[in-house]
N, C-alpha and C positions, 0 to 999 in steps of 0.2 A: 263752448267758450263761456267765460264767465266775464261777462262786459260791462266796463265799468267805465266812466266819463270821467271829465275836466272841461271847465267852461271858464275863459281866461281871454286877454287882448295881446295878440302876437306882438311880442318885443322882436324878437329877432328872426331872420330865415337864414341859414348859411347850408353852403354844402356840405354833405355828411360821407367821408368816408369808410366804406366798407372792407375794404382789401386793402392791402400795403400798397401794390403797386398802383394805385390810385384806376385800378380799370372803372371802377366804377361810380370814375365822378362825374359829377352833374345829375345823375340819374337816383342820389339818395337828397332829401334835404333832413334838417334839424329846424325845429319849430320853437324856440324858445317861448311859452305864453303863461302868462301874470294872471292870478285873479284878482276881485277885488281886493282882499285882506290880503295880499302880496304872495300867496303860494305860487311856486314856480313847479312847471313840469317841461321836459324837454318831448317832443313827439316826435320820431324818427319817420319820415315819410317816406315810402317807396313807392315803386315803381307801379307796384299791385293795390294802393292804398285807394280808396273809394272816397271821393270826394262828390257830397250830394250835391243834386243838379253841376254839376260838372263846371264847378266857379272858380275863379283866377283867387288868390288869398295870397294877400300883402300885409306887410305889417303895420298895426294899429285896427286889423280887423280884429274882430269877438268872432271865435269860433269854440266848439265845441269839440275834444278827439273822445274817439271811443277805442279803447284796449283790449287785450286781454288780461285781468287780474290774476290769473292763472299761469302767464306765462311766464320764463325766467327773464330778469330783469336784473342789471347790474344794480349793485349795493352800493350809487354816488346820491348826490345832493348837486344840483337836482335829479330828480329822481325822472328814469327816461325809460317811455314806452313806446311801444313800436304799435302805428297809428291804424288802425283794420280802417276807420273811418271817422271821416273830417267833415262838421259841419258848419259854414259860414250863417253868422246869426243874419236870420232877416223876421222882419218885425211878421209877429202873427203865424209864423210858423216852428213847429216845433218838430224834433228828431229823434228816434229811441229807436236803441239798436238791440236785440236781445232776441232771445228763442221765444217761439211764441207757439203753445204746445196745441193739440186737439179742437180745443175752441176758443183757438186763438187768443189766448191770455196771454202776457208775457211772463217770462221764470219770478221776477220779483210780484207778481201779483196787482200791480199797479196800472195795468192799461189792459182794455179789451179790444180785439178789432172787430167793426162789424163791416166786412166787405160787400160790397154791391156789385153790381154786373157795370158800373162805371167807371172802376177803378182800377186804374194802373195797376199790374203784377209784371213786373220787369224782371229780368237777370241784370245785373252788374254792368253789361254790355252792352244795353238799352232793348238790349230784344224783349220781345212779349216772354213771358213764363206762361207756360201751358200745364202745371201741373199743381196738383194743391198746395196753397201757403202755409197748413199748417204741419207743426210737428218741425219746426226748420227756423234758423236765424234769419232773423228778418231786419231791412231798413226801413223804418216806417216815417211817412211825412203827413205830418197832420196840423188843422187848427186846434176846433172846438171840441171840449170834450163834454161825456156828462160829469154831474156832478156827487157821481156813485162811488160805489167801492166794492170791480176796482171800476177807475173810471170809462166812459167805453167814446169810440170813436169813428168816424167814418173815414179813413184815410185820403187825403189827396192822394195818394201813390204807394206802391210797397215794392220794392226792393227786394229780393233773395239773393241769401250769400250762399251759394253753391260749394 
């Protein structure tokens, strides 16, 4: 996938439906969320969507959705993408969702991981991963970085998108 963000303050949550005969309400929402300079994007949230550390998100929070830029998208204003994963801002941490190849770099070049024998390797599920993180899309949660290029980090926790 080719993952690409938005970082905005939720204006609105409403239910989003997906079928006509409404089978499947309650179970989609729509995420209306503003940046500062006022861009709007709509984030279609399902059932499958991956929300880090597993938090309640109401409106007037700062979150962050992560996409697919690649995938088809209807041609309105706002412009709406279907949400792979949702992150609630909290101070001091940050979230970067992308492939992250052989040694562990991500596809845009801007982040290094350096994992330890400390650190969380989850599935989605909160099970342990048993299997190597690289070469595979990853959720990464981290503070501090260096101050290289690209920059590198020791993750509080990593995520696989299976």
């Amino acid at each position: 996938m080719n993952f690409k963000s938005f970082t905005g303050r939720v204006m609105e949550i409403n239910d989003f439906s997906v079928q006509q005969n409404n089978s499947g309400s309650g179970c989609y929402k729509i995420f209306m969320v503003a940046d500062r300079e006022g861009s709007v994007v709509n984030f279609i949230i399902e059932p499958g969507t991956y929300f880090v550390d597993h938090v309640l998100v109401r409106v007037g929070d700062i979150v962050t959705g992560f996409y697919d830029a690649d995938a088809p998208a209807p041609f309105i204003y706002p412009p709406q993408f279907r949400a792979i994963v949702m992150a609630k801002e909290k101070s001091g941490q940050f979230v970067k969702v992308d492939f992250f190849d052989h040694q562990l770099v991500s596809s845009d070049g801007s982040l290094k991981l350096n994992i330890n024998r400390s650190t969380p390797i989850l599935l989605e599920n909160g099970q342990s991963f048993t299997g190597r993180p690289s070469n595979r899309e990853l959720i990464v949660v981290y503070s501090n970085t260096t101050r290289s290029i690209p920059a590198q980090t020791t993750p509080h926790k990593v995520i696989v998108l299976c």
